[in-house]
Every structure is written in structure tokens, then in C-alpha cells.
C-alpha positions in Angstrom: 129.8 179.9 123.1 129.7 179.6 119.1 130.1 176.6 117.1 133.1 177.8 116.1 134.5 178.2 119.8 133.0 175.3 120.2 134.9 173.4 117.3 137.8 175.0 118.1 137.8 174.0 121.8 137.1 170.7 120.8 140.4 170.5 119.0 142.3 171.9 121.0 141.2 168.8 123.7 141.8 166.3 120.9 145.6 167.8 120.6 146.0 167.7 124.4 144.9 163.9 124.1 147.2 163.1 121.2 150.4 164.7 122.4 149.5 162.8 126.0 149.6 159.8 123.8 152.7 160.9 121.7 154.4 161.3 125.3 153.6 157.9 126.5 154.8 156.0 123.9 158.1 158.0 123.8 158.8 157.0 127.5 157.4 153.8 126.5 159.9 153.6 123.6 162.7 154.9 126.4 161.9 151.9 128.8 162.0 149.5 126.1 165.5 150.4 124.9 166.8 150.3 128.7 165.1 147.2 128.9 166.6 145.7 125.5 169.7 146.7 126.7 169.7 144.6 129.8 168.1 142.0 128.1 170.8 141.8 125.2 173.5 141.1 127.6 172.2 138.7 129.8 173.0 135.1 128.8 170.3 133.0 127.4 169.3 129.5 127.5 170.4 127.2 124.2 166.7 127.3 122.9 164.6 127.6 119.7 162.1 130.6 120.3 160.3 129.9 117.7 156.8 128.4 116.8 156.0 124.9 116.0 155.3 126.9 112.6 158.7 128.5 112.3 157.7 131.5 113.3 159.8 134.1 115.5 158.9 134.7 118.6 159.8 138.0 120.4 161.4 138.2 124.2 158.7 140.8 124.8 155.2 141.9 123.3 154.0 145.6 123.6 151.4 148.1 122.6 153.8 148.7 120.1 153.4 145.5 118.3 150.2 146.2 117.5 149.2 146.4 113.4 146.2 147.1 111.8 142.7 148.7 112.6 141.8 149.8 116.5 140.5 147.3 119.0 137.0 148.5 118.6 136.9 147.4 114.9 139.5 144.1 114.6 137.9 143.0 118.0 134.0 143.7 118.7 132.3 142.3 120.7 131.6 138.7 121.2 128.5 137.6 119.1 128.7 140.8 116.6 131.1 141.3 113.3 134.2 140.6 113.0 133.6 137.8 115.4 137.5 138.1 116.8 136.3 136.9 120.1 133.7 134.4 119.4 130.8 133.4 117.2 127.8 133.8 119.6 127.4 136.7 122.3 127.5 134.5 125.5 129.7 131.7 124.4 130.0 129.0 127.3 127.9 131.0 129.2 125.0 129.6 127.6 126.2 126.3 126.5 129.2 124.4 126.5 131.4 123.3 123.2 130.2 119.7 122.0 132.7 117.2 123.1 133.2 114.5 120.8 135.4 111.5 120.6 136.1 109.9 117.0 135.0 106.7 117.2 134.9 103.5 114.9 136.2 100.4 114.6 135.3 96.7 113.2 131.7 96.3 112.2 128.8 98.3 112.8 127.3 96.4 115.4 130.7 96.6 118.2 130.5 100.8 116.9 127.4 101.2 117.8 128.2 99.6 121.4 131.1 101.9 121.8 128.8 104.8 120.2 126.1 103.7 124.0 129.2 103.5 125.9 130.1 107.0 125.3 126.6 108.6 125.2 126.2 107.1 128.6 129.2 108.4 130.0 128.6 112.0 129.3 129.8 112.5 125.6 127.3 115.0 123.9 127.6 114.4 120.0 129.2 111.4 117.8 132.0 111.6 115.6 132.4 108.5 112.8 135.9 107.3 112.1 135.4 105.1 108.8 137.7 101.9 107.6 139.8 102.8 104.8 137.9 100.5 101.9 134.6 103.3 103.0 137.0 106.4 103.3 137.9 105.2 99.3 134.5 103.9 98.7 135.2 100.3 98.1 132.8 97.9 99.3 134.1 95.5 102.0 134.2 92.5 99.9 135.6 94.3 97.3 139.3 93.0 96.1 140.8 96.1 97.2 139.4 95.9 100.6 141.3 92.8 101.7 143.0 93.0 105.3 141.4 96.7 105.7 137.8 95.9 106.9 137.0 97.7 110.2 140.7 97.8 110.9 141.2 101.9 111.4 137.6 102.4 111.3 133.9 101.2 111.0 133.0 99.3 107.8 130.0 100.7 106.4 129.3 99.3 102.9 124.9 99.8 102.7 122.0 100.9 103.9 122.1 98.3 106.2 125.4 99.0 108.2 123.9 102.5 108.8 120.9 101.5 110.1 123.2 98.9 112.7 125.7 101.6 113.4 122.5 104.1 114.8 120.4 100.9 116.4 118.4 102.7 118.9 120.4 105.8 119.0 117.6 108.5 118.4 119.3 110.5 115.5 116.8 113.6 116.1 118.0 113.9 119.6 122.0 113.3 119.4 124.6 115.4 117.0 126.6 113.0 114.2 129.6 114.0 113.0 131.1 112.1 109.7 134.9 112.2 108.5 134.1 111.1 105.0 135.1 113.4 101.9 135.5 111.1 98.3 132.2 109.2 98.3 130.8 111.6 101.6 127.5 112.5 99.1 127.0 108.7 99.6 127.6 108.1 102.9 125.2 111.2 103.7 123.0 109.6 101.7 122.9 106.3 103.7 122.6 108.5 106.8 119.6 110.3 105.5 118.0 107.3 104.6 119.0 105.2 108.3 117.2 108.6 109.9 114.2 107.7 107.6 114.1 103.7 108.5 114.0 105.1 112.4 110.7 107.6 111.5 112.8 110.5 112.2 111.9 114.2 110.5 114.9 114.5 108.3 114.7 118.5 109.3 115.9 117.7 112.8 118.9 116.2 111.9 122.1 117.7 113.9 125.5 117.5 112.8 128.5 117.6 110.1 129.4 115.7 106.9 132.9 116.7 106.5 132.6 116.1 102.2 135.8 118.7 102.3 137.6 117.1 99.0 139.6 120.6 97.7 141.8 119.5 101.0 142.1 116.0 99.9 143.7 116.9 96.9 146.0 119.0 98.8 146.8 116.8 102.0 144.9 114.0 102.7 144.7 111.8 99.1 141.0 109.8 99.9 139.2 111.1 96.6 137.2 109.4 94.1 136.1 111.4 91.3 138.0 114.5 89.7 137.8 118.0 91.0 135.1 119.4 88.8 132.3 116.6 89.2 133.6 116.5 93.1 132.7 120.1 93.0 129.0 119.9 91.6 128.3 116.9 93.8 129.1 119.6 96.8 127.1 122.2 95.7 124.5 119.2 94.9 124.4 118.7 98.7 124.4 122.5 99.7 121.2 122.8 97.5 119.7 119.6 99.2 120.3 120.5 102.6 119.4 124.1 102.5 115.4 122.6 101.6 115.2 119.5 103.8 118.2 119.5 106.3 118.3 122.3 107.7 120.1 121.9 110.6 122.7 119.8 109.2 126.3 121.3 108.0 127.0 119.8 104.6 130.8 120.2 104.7 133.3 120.6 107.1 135.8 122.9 105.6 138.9 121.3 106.8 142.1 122.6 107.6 143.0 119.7 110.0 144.6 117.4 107.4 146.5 119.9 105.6 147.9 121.3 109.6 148.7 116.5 110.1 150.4 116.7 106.2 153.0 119.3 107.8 151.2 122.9 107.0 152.6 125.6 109.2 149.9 127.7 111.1 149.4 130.1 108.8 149.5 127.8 105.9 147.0 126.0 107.6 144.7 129.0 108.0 144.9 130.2 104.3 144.4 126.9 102.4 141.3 126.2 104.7 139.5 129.2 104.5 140.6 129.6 100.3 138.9 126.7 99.7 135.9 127.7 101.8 135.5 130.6 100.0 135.8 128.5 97.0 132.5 126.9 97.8 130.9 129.7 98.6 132.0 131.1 94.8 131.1 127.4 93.1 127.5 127.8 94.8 126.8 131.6 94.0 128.0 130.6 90.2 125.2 127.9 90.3 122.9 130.3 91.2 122.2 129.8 94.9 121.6 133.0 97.4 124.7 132.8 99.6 122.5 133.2 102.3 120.7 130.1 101.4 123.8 127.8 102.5 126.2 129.8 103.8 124.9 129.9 107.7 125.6 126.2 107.3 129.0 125.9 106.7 131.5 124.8 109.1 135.0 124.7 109.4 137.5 122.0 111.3 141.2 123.2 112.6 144.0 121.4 114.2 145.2 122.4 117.6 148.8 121.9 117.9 151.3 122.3 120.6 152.5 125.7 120.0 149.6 127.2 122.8 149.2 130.8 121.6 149.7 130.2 118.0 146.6 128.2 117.7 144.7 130.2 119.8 145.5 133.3 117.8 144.9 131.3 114.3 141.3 130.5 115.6 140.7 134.5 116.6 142.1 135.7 113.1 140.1 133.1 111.1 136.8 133.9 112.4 137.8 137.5 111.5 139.1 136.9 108.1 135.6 134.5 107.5 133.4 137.4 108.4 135.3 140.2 106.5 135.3 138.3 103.3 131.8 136.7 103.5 130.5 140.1 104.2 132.6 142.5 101.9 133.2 140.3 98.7 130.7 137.4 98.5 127.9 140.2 99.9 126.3 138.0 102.5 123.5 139.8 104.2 122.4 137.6 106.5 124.6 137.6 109.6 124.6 133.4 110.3 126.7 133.5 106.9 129.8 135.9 108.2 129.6 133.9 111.5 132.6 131.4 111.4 131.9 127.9 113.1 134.2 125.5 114.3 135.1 121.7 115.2 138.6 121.1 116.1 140.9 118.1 116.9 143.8 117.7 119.2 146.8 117.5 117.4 147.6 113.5 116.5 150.7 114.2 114.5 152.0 115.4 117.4 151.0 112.2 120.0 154.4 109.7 120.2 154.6 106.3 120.4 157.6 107.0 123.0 156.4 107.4 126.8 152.8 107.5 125.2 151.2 108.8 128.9 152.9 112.2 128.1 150.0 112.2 125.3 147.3 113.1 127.7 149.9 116.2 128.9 149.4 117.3 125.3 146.0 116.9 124.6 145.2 118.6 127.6 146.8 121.5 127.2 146.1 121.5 123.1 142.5 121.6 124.6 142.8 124.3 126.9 144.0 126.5 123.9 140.7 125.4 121.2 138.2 126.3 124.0 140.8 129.9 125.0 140.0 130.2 121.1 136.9 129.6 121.0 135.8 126.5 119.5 132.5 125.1 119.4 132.8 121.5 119.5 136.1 119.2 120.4 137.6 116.1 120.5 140.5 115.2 122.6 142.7 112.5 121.0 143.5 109.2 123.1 147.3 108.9 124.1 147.1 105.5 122.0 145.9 106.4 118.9 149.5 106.4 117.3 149.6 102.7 118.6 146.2 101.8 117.1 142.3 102.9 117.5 142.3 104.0 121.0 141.1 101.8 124.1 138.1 102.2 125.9 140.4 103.4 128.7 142.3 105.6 127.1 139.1 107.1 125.0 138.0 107.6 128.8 140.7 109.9 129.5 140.4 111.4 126.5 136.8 112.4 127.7 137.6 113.3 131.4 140.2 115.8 129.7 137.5 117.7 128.4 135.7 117.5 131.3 137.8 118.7 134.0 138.5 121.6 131.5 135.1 122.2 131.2 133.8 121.9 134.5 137.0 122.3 137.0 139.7 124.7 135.4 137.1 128.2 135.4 138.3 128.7 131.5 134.8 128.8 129.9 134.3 131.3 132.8 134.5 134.5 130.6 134.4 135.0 126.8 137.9 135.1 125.1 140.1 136.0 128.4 143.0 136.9 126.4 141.8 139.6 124.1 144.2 142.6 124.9 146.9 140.4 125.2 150.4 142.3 123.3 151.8 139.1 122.3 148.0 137.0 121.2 146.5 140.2 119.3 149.8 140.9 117.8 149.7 136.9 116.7 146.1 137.3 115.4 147.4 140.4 113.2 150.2 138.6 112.2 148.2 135.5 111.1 145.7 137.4 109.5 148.3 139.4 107.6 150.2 136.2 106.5 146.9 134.4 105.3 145.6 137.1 103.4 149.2 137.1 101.5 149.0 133.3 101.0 145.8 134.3 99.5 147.5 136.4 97.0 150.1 133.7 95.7 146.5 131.2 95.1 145.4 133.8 93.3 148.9 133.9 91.0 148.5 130.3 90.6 145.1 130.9 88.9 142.9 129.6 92.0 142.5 126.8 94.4 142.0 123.9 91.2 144.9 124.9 89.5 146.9 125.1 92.0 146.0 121.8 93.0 146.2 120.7 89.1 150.0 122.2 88.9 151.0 120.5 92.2 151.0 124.4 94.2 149.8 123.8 97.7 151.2 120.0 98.2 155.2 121.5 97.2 154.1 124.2 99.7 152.9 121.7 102.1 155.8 119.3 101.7 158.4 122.4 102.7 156.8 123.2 105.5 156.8 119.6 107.0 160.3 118.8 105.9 161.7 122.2 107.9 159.8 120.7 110.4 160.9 117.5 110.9 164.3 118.8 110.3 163.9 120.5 113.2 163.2 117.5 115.9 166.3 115.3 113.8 168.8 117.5 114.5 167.4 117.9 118.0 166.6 122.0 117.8 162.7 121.3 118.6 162.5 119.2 121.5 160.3 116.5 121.6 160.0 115.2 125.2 160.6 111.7 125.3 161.3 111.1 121.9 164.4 113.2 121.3 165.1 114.2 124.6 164.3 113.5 128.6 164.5 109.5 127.9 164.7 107.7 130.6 164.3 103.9 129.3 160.2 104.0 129.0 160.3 104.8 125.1 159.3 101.5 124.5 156.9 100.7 127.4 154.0 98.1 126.6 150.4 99.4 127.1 147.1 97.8 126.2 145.8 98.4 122.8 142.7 97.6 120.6 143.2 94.7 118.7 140.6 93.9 115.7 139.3 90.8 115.2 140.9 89.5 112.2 137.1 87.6 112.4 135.6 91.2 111.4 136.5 90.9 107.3 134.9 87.6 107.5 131.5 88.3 108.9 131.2 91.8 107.1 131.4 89.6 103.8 128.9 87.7 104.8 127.0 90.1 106.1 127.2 91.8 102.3 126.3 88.6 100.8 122.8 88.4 102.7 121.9 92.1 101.7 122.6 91.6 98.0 120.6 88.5 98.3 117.5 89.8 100.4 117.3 92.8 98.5 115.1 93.5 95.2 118.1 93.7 92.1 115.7 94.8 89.0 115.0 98.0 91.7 119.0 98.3 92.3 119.3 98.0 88.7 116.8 100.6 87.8 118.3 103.2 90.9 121.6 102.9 89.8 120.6 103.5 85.9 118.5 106.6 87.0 121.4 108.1 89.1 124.1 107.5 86.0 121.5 109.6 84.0 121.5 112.4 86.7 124.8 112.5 86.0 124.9 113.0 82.7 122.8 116.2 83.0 122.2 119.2 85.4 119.9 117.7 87.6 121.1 117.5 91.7 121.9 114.0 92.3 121.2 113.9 96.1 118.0 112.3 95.4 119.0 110.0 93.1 121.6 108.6 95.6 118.9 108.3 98.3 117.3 106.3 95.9 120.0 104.2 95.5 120.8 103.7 99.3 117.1 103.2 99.7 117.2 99.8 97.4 120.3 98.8 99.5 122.9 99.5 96.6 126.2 99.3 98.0 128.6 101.6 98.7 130.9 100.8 95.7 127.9 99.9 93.1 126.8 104.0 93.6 130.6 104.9 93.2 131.0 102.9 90.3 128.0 104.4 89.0 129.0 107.4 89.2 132.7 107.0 88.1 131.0 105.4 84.7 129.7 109.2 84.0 132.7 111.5 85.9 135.7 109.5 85.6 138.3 108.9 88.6 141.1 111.6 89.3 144.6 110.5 89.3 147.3 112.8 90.8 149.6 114.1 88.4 153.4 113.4 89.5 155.5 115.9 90.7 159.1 116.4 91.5 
């Protein structure tokens, strides 16, 4: 036979195949409308089939619904670009997601109990939930600090707290995760330097500094210093960890606090991964190779109610990640288009009514991170909208996890719902959705204008007012809170009580380090580090000079400030 035979042959089989195909979906189509048909005249339950986001929700999914490019190239493989169904080829195969539980309360010392209780009852990495005076980076005997010390969080003020938060837990062996974003260069810094005091090879420290502040300016409102000098003090840390920390994430690109402020899904998705890809543009304009910090970025997503929704959102932003990473920032290495991810159970959605149906929540907002493939989780206690969770309930929180992990067969196989009609067509949707959002930053001149002008927190505001319009008038239910009561909305359960004692003995506690400690060598750290400021040079050093000499908290802040000035929101109506 020629080639041309050949050739010809060839598409003559390929038109077989395509009017086959052209045949099926027409009968397809036919079923559908007979189906619709029935469908439209049956009566239908009073309901809102909608997302949690808003979204519209379709009685039925098909092959139909799908959007975009074939499986083969929006979905992969596990392990291999675009990532769609998960970061590493063998997923919980190999290893199980870290499971974390945010702890932190009172002083150092009780943390660093609860931190052994934990460790010793199967928890795999830490996560540190900071007071508010060291979310802000006020000492805490500092004026500002007074009836906040260790009340929603660990007070951690020096040096010296670090070093009693860690006491004999071997920071080269166990993964520490920090929520900290305003003064998170310090707080690093202090952690660095706590690692040092226990004769631990800074290169084998594991974990996550969240130091996400482009999201604090859009959701969460703990800043310190305006956007530019925040923005250096990043890529300051990107430079340091890619030499001596290797293993550590230096931000923790967080979408979780602008999903709690009242973001829809997609919202949620877009701002997150904008400003990630912000960073990655701030540290290529400073010169870095993207490869050179990229692999160690993270990311950290909500997981919210709506089941599908957030497994789809974690699907499409692994995908989006990769394709931008590796098309416009031209990422080579492969660690760098890989997409990472912590996520958190949702706590706007826990209720102080019937506060058990909580663990009913989590649970099932747990099954859906790991369904999307998440590689680390914490599962919120059902009393942390009471106050910082019990022992008991933290407990639960951990057995949740668990019997997911080890009981329900999910981490089984590698993304079981790829193929789905209704979760691909989802992960299009979302993709679609973000990549528009992504359009209208662009029209507001970028991520910092937008934040300047007062963009994302209008768009923000929106979102969470059409939400909580729905549960007042009663078309979202909220089981137990707006409907199903049954006279336990108020029950009584046990909750974590702080010692109003705590403030009392921190202060003192502050008073004997600035005492012991050597001031003409605080005085001289803290005058070198305003001087790094002033000029190019990366002030990660400096500051583990300063925690080194036991400055406090609010001494390297203020020091700092004196050179970059504090940011104050602009008001908008």
C-alpha cells in the first residue's frame, strides 16, 4: 500500500471515529431533552441550589459540560504538569498529609505542654497560634497589649519565649508551622535563632512562616509597615532561606483569611494565587532565579462547607499555579510549577449554637481537602468560636483526621473523582472565573493598587454581605442556627479559660530578660539593623542579630518603623 493509501485510509478511520462521536452526542443531546422534560415538570423541594459561593448549580452534569482543553492535557497524571490531580506521583501512597492542630495559648511555658501533649498523641507537625499584641508586634508589656496577653494565642515577646515555647522539642526532627504575617521576618528570626540555642543545623529546619501580608491588607488587617518595605522584607527572607534554610517555606501564600473575611470560592482562588505571583514577580525584579525560591513556596486555602466546590478550587489552583509559573514567569525547574498546600477547616463556618454539630462539619470539610489533595491539615475544634479550643475538643479535632486517614479508604487512590461531569466541569469553571478576576487586578493597575484604591476589600465586603444575606432571611440553612432548633442553641460546654495571672507573669518575665541581658549589644544590634534599612542590604541577618542580644519583639519593630514608616488604611465608603 502507498503512503498515500495509506494516508488516505487513515482518514477515512478518523471520519468513521468522528461521526461515531457526532452520533453519540446527538442521542446524548436526545436523552437529555427527554430527561429535562421530565425533570421540568416534576415539583421540587423549596431549596437554594446554589453554592456557599453563589454559584448555580445544575440538576445534572454531563460530558457536555465540559470546557476547555482534553483530559489528557487539563488533567495529567498525578506528580507531572499541570498537576490537576496532585502535586507528587503517589500522593498518600507514600506518605500521609501532615496533620496539624493550631495551637497556642497563655505563656510559652503551658504552649509548649500542650505542643508534648499533641506530639505524643499522634499529631505529626506544629502549627503556632500567636496572642494578638505578637500578631501586631507589640511587646507584652507594652501599653497596647493590656488584657490581650496569651488570651487568643501564645505571647512570644524575645528570644527567650522562643526558646520556652520549643523546650526539648527537637526542631530538626518535628515540622513548625507559624501564623504570623506583620512582624513574621521577626518572629522567623527568633525561631532561627531558638534552633541555634538547641545546636540544631539551621538547613534541617521543616516547616512554614506564613509572612503573607498582600492578604492582610486585603482581609485580615495585622500589618506593621507599608506595602513596599513589607514587600522587600519578603523577598529579604526568600533570599535568606534559599542559602541557609532550605527546607523551610518562607511564606504561606494565604487565601484562608480572605475565604473567613467573606470571599466567595473563586474570589478566594484569584486573590491568593495574584498575590503569589506577585512574589514571584517582586523577587525576579530583585534579581533572584525563580528557581532559586520558587520550589519553596506554599500556599494555605480554606475548606468550606460547599463539599465539591472546594475540592474543585484545590484541583484548578494547582493547575492555574503550574501554567503560569511555567508559561509566564519561565520556571524551569519542575519544584517551582508544583503547587503546595496547607489548608484549614472552615471556622467561619463553626456556630456557637448546638456547637457538637461542629465536629459534623469539620469532618466532612476534611474529607473534601484530602479528595483535593492537600498536603497538610488542620481540623478546627467545635469550640473554637467559644474560645481557644479544649484539650478535649482539640482531641476530636485530631481523631477526625485520623479516622479519615486510617478508617474511611479515601487516601486509598490518587484524586478518585477525576472524571467526574459535575467536579471537572467545577474545576473549569473555577479556573475560568479566576483567570477573569485576574483580568479586572490587572485593570486596577496590580495587586498594590488595588489594595491602595480599596479594590479587593469592596469586592470582599460584597461577597460576604450576599452571604450573610442569605442565612438572615433564611434561604441558606444553617442547621441549628437558623433552622432544626430544638432548645440546645444555648447549651453550656467546657471551655479554656486563661488565666487572667498570664499578663502578670509575662511582664515579669520581660522585666528579667531586659535586665539579664547585655543593653550597649541591644543598642548596637538595633542601630546596625536601622542602617540595613536605610540601604539595599537583606536585613535577615541583621534581625537575627537583634533576636540573638534578646531585643524584644517591639524594640526590632520600632526599629524598623523608625526607617519604613507604619501603613495606615485609607478610608473607604
Amino acid at each position: 500500500m502507498s503512503t498515500i493509501e495509506k494516508e488516505l485510509e487513515s482518514r477515512a478511520e478518523l471520519a468513521s471515529v468522528l461521526r461515531a462521536r457526532e452520533r453519540e452526542l446527538a442521542e446524548l443531546k436526545a436523552r437529555l431533552a427527554e430527561w429535562e422534560e421530565a425533570f421540568e415538570s416534576t415539583p421540587k423541594r423549596d431549596a437554594l441550589f446554589t453554592t456557599v459561593s453563589g454559584r448555580e448549580i445544575d440538576p445534572l452534569y454531563t460530558e457536555l459540560d465540559r470546557s476547555g482543553a482534553p483530559d489528557h492535557e487539563a488533567l495529567g497524571v498525578p506528580g507531572t504538569f499541570p498537576f490537576t490531580r496532585g502535586p507528587y506521583p503517589t500522593m498518600y501512597r507514600t506518605r500521609l498529609w501532615t496533620m496539624r492542630q493550631f495551637a497556642g495559648f497563655a505563656t510559652a511555658e503551658e504552649t509548649n505542654a500542650r505542643y508534648k501533649y499533641l506530639l505524643q498523641h499522634g499529631q505529626t507537625g506544629l502549627s503556632v497560634a500567636f496572642d494578638f499584641p505578637t500578631l501586631m508586634g507589640f511587646d507584652s508589656d507594652h501599653p497596647r497589649s493590656l488584657g490581650e496577653v496569651g488570651v487568643c494565642g501564645v505571647a512570644i515577646s524575645s528570644l527567650a519565649d522562643m526558646e520556652q515555647l520549643f523546650d526539648e522539642i527537637p526542631l530538626d526532627e518535628v515540622s513548625v508551622s507559624m501564623t504570623i504575617n506583620g512582624p513574621a521576618i521577626i518572629l522567623f528570626c527568633f525561631y532561627v535563632a531558638a534552633a541555634e540555642k538547641q545546636g540544631v543545623d539551621v538547613s534541617e529546619l521543616r516547616g512554614t512562616v506564613q509572612n503573607d501580608i498582600l492578604k492582610e491588607y486585603q482581609a485580615q488587617h495585622a500589618w506593621v509597615f507599608p506595602p513596599e518595605p513589607a514587600l522587600r522584607c519578603i523577598v529579604d527572607m526568600f533570599a535568606w532561606c534559599s542559602e541557609h534554610t532550605p527546607k523551610y517555606n518562607p511564606i504561606s501564600i494565604s487565601g484562608y483569611h480572605i475565604r473567613e473575611a467573606g470571599a466567595t470560592a473563586a474570589e478566594e482562588l484569584a486573590f491568593t494565587l495574584r498575590n503569589g505571583f506577585e512574589y514571584v514577580e517582586r523577587g525576579i525584579a530583585r534579581g533572584l532565579d525563580v528557581d532559586s525560591f520558587a520550589p519553596r513556596l506554599s500556599f494555605f486555602f480554606d475548606v468550606h462547607n460547599d463539599f465539591f466546590e472546594e475540592i474543585a478550587k484545590l484541583r484548578a489552583a494547582r493547575r492555574i499555579w503550574a501554567r503560569g509559573m511555567k508559561e509566564k514567569y519561565g520556571a524551569k525547574n519542575p519544584d517551582s510549577w508544583r503547587l503546595r498546600t496547607h489548608c484549614q477547616t472552615a471556622g467561619v463556618s463553626l456556630t456557637a449554637q448546638q456547637p457538637e454539630n461542629n465536629i459534623v462539619r469539620v469532618a466532612y470539610q476534611a474529607m473534601a481537602a484530602a479528595l483535593g489533595g492537600t498536603q497538610s491539615l488542620h481540623t478546627n475544634s467545635m469550640d473554637e468560636t467559644l474560645s481557644l479550643p479544649t484539650e478535649k475538643a482539640v482531641r476530636i479535632a485530631l481523631r477526625t483526621q485520623q479516622i479519615l486517614a486510617y478508617e474511611s479508604g479515601v487516601p486509598n487512590t490518587i484524586d478518585p473523582l477525576a472524571g467526574s461531569y459535575f467536579v471537572e466541569s467545577l474545576t473549569d469553571d473555577l479556573e475560568r472565573e479566576a483567570l477573569e478576576l485576574f483580568d479586572e487586578i490587572d485593570e486596577q493597575g496590580g495587586v498594590v493598587p488595588g489594595i491602595e484604591q480599596g479594590w479587593f476589600q469592596r469586592e470582599i465586603a460584597a461577597s460576604a454581605m450576599r452571604q450573610q444575606g442569605e442565612v438572615e432571611s433564611g434561604d441558606r440553612v444553617i442547621v441549628g442556627v437558623n433552622d432544626f432548633l430544638d432548645g440546645s442553641e444555648k447549651v453550656e460546654i467546657d471551655t479554656l479559660k486563661i488565666d487572667p495571672e498570664v499578663e502578670s507573669r509575662q511582664v515579669a518575665r520581660m522585666a528579667a530578660i531586659r535586665a539579664a541581658r547585655d543593653s550597649d549589644r541591644v543598642e548596637q544590634t538595633l542601630s546596625a539593623l536601622r542602617d540595613a534599612c536605610r540601604s539595599d542590604e537583606n536585613v535577615v541577618p541583621r534581625i537575627l542579630d537583634c533576636a540573638r542580644a534578646y531585643c524584644t519583639l517591639y524594640e526590632i519593630r520600632a526599629a524598623m518603623e523608625d526607617v519604613f514608616g507604619a501603613f495606615k488604611e485609607p478610608v473607604f465608603f
